[in-house]
Backbone as a printed PyTorch tensor [residue, N CA C, xyz], in Angstrom:
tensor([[[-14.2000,  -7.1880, -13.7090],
         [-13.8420,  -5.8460, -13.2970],
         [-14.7530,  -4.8480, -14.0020]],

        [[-15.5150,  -3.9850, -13.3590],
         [-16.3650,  -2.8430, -13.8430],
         [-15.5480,  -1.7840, -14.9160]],

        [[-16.3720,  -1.9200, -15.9430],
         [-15.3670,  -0.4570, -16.5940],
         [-15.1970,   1.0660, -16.1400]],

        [[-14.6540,   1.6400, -15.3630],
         [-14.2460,   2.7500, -15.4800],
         [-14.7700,   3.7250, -16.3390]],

        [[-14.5330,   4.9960, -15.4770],
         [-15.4430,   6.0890, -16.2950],
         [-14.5360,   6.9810, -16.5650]],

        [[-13.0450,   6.7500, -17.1850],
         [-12.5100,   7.3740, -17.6660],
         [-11.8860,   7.0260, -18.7270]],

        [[-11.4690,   7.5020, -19.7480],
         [-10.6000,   7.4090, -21.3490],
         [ -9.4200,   6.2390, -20.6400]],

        [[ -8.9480,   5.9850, -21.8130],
         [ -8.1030,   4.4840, -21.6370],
         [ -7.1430,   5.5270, -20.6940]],

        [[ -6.4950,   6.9870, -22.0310],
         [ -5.5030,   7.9310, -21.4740],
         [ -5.3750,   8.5470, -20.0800]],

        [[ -6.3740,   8.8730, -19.9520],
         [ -6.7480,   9.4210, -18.2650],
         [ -6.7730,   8.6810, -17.2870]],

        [[ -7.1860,   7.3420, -18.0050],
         [ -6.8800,   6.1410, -16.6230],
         [ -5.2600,   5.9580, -16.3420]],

        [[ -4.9800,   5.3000, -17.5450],
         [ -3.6430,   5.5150, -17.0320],
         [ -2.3190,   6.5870, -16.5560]],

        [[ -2.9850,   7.6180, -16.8450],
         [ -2.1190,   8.5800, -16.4280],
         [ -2.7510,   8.9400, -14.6650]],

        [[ -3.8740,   8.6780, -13.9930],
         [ -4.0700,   8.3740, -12.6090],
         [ -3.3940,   7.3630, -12.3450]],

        [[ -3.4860,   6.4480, -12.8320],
         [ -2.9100,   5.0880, -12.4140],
         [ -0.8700,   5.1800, -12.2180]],

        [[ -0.4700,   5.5250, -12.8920],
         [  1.1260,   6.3980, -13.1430],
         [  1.0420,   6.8230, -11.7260]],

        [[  0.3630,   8.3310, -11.5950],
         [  0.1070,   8.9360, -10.1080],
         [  0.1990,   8.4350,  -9.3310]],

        [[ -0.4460,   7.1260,  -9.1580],
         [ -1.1510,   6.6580,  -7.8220],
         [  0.2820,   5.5650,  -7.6980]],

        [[  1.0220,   4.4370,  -8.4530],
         [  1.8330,   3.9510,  -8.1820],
         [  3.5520,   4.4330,  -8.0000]],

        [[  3.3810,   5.4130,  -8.0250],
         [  5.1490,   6.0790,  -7.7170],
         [  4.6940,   6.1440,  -5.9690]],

        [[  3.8790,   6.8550,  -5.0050],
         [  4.4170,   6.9890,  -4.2460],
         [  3.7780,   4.9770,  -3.5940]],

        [[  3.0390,   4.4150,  -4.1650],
         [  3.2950,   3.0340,  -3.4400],
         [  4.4730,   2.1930,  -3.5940]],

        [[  5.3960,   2.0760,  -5.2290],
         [  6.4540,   1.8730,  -5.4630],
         [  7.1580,   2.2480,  -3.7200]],

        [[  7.6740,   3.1310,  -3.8330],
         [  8.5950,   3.8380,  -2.6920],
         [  7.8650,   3.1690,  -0.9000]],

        [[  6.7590,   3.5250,  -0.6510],
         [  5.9790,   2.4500,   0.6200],
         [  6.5690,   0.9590,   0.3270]],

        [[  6.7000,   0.0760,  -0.7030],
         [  7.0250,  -0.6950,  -0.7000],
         [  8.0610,  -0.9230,  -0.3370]],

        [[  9.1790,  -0.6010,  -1.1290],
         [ 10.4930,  -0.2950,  -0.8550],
         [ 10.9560,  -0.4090,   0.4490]],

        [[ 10.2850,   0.6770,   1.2570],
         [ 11.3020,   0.9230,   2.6960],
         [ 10.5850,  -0.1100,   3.0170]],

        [[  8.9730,  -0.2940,   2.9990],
         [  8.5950,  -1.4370,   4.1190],
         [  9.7060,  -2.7890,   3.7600]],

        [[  9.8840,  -3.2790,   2.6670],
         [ 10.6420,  -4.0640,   2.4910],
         [ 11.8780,  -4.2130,   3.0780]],

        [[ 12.5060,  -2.5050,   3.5130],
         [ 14.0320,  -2.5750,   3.5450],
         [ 13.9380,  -2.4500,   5.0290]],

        [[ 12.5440,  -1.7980,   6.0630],
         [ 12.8770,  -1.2160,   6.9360],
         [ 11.8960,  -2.3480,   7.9110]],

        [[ 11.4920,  -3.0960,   7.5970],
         [ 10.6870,  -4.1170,   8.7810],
         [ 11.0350,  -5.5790,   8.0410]],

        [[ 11.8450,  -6.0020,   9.1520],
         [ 12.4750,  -7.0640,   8.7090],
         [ 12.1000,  -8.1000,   9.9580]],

        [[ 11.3250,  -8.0890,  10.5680],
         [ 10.8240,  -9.3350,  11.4750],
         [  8.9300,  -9.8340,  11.2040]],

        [[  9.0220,  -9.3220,   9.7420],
         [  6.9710,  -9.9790,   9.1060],
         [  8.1200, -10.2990,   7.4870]],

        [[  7.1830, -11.0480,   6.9920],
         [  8.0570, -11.1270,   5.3480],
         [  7.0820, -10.4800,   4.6230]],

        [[  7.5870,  -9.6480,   3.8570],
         [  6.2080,  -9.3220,   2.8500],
         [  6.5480, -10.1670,   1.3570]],

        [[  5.4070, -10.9520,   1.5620],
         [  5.2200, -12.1670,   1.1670],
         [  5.0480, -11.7890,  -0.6670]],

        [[  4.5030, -11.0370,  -0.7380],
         [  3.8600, -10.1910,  -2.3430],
         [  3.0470,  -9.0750,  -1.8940]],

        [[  2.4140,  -8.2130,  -3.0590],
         [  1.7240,  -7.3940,  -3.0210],
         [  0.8470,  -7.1980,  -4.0490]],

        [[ -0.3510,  -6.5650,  -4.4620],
         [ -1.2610,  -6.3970,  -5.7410],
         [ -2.2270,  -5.3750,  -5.5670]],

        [[ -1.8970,  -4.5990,  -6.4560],
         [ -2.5900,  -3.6900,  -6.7650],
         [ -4.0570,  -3.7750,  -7.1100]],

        [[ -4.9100,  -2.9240,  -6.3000],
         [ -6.4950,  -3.4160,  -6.9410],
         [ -6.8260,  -1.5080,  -6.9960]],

        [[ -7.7680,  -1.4800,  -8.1870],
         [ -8.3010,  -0.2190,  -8.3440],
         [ -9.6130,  -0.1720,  -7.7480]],

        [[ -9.6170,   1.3690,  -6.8160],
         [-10.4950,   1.3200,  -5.3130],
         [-11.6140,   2.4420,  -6.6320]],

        [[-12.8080,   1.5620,  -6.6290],
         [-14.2700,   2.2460,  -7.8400],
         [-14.3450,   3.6310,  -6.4090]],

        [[-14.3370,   3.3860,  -5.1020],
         [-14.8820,   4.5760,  -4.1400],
         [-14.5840,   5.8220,  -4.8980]],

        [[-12.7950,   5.5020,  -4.6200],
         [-12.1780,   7.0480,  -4.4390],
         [-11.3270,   6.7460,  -5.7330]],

        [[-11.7370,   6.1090,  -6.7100],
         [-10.7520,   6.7380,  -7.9440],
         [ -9.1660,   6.2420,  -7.9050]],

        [[ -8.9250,   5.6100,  -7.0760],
         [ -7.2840,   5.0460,  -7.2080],
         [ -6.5250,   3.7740,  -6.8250]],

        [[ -5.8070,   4.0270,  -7.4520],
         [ -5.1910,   2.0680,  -6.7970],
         [ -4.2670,   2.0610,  -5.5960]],

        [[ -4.8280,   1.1810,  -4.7840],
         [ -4.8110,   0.8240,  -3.6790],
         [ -3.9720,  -0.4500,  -3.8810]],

        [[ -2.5030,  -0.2170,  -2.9400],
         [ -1.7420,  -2.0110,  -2.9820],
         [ -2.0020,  -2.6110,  -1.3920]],

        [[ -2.4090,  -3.6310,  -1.6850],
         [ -2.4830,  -4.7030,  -0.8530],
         [ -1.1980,  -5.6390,  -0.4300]],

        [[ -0.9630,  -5.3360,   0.6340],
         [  0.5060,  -5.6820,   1.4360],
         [  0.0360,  -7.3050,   2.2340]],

        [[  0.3880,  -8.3890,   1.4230],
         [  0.3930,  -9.6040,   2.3720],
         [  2.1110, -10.0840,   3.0290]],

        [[  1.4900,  -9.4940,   4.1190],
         [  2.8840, -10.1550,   5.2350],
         [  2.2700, -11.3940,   5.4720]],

        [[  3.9500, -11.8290,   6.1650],
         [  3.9210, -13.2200,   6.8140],
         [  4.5030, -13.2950,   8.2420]],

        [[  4.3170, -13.9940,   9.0440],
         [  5.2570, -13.9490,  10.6550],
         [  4.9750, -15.6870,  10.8140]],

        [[  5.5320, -16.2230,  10.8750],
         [  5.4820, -18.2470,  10.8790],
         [  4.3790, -18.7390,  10.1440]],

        [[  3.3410, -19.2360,  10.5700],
         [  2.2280, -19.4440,   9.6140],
         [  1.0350, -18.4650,   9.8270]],

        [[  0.9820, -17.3210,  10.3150],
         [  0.1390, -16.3160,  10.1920],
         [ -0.0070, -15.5350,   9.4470]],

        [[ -0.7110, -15.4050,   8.1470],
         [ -0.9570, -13.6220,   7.3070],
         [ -1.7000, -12.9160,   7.5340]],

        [[ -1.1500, -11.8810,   7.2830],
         [ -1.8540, -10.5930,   7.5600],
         [ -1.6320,  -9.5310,   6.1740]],

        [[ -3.0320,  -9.0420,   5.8320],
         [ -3.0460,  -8.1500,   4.5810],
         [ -3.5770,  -7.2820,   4.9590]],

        [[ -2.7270,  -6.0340,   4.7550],
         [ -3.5630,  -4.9020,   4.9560],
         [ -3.3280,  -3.7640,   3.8620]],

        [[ -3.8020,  -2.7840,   3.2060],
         [ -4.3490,  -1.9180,   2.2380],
         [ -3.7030,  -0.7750,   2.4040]],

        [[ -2.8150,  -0.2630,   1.5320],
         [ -2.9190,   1.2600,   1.9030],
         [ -2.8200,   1.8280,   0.5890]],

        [[ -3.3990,   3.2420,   0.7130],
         [ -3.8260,   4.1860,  -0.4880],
         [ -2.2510,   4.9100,  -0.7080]],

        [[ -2.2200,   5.5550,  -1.7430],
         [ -1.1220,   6.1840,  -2.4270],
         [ -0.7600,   7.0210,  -1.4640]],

        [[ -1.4860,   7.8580,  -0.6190],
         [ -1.1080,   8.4890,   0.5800],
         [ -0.7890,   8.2190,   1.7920]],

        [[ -0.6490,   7.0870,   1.4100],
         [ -0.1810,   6.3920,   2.8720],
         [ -1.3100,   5.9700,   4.0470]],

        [[ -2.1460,   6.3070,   3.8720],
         [ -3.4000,   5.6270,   4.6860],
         [ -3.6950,   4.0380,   4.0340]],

        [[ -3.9810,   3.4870,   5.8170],
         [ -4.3580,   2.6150,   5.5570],
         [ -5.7880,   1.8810,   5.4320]],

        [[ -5.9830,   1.8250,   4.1620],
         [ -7.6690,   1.5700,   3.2140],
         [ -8.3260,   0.6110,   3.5850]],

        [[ -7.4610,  -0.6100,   4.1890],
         [ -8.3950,  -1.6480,   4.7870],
         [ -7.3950,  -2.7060,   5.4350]],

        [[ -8.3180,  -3.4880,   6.4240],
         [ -7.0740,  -4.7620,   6.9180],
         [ -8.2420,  -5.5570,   7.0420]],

        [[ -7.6860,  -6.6000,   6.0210],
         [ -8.4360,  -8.0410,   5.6290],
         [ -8.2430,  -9.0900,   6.7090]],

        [[ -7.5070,  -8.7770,   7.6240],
         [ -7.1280, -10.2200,   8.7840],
         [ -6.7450,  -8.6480,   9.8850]],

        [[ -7.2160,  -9.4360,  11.2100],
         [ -6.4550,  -9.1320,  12.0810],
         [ -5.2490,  -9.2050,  12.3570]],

        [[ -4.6560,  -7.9580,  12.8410],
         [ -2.6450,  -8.0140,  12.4960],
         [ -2.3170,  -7.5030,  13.7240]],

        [[ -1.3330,  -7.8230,  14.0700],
         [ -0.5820,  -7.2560,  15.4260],
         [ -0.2120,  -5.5570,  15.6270]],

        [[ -0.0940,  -5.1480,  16.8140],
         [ -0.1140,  -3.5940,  17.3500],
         [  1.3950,  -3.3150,  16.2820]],

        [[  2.3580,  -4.6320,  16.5120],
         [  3.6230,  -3.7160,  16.1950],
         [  3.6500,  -4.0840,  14.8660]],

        [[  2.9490,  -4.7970,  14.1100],
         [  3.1550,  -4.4260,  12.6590],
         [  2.7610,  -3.1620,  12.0830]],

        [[  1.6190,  -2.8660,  13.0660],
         [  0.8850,  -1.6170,  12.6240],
         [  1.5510,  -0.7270,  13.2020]],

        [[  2.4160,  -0.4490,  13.9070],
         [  3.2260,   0.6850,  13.8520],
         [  4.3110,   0.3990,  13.3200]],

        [[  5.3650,  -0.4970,  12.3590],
         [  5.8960,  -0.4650,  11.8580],
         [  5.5590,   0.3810,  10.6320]],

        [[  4.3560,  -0.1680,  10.3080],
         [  4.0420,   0.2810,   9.0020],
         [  3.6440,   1.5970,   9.3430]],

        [[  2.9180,   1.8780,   9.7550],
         [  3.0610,   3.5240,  10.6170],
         [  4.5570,   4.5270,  10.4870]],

        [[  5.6660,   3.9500,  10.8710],
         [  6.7410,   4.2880,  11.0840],
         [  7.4830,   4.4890,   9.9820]],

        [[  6.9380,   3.7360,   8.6800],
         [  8.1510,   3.7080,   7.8990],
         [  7.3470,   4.5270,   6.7880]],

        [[  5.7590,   4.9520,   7.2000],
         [  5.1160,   5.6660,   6.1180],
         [  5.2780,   7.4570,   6.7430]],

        [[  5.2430,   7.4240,   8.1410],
         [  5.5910,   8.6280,   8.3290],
         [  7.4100,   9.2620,   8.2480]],

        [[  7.6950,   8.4010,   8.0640],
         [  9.3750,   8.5300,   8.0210],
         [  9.5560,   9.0050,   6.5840]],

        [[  8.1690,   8.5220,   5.7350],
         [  8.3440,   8.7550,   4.6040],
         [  8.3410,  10.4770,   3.5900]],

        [[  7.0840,  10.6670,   4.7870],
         [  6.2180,  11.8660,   4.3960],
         [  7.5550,  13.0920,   5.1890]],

        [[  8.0320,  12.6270,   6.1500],
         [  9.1430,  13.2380,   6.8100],
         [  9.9750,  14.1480,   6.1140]],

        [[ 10.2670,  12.9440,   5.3580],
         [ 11.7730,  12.4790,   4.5050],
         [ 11.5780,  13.6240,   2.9480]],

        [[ 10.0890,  13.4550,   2.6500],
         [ 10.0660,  14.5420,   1.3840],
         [  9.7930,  12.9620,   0.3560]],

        [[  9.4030,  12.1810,   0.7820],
         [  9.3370,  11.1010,  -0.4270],
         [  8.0570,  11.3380,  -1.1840]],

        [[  7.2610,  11.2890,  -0.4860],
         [  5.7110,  11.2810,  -0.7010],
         [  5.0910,  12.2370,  -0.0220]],

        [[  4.0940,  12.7210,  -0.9170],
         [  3.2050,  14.2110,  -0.1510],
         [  1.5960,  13.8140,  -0.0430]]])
């Protein structure tokens, strides 16, 4: 892993930032799409834009699908091809979010 160009302090206090509103994305996706399993998740720090990015591996029978999203709810990357309605699930439960007053 490349070192970072910020103080131990400053890293982690971005890093704090950046995982409260993925904490909460997790959450509902967990509570609110219940026909993919989300199998685990892991955090990787994105050198582009300065923040950590969690990586969402679902499951649907023997198919995975991982796809990326940033603290804002965009989604940063999809490592496998994934189906229309996962991607609007996850769509659905991130704008439900921003809706809701969870995440800004």
């Amino acid at each position: 892993m490349k070192k970072t160009d910020y103080d131990e302090e400053t890293y982690y206090q971005k890093v704090k930032k950046d995982l409260y509103p993925l904490v909460v994305i997790t959450r509902k996706i967990e509570e609110l799409i219940s026909d993919y399993a989300l199998m685990k998740t892991e955090d990787v720090w994105d050198e582009e834009f300065g923040n950590v990015v969690r990586a969402f591996f679902f499951e649907r029978g023997s198919s995975e699908y991982i796809i990326t999203i940033t603290p804002e709810g965009l989604i940063r990357g999809v490592h496998s091809k994934y189906p229309s309605q996962l991607s609007h699930q996850v769509h659905n439960v991130i704008v439900g979010l921003y809706a809701g007053g969870w995440i800004e």
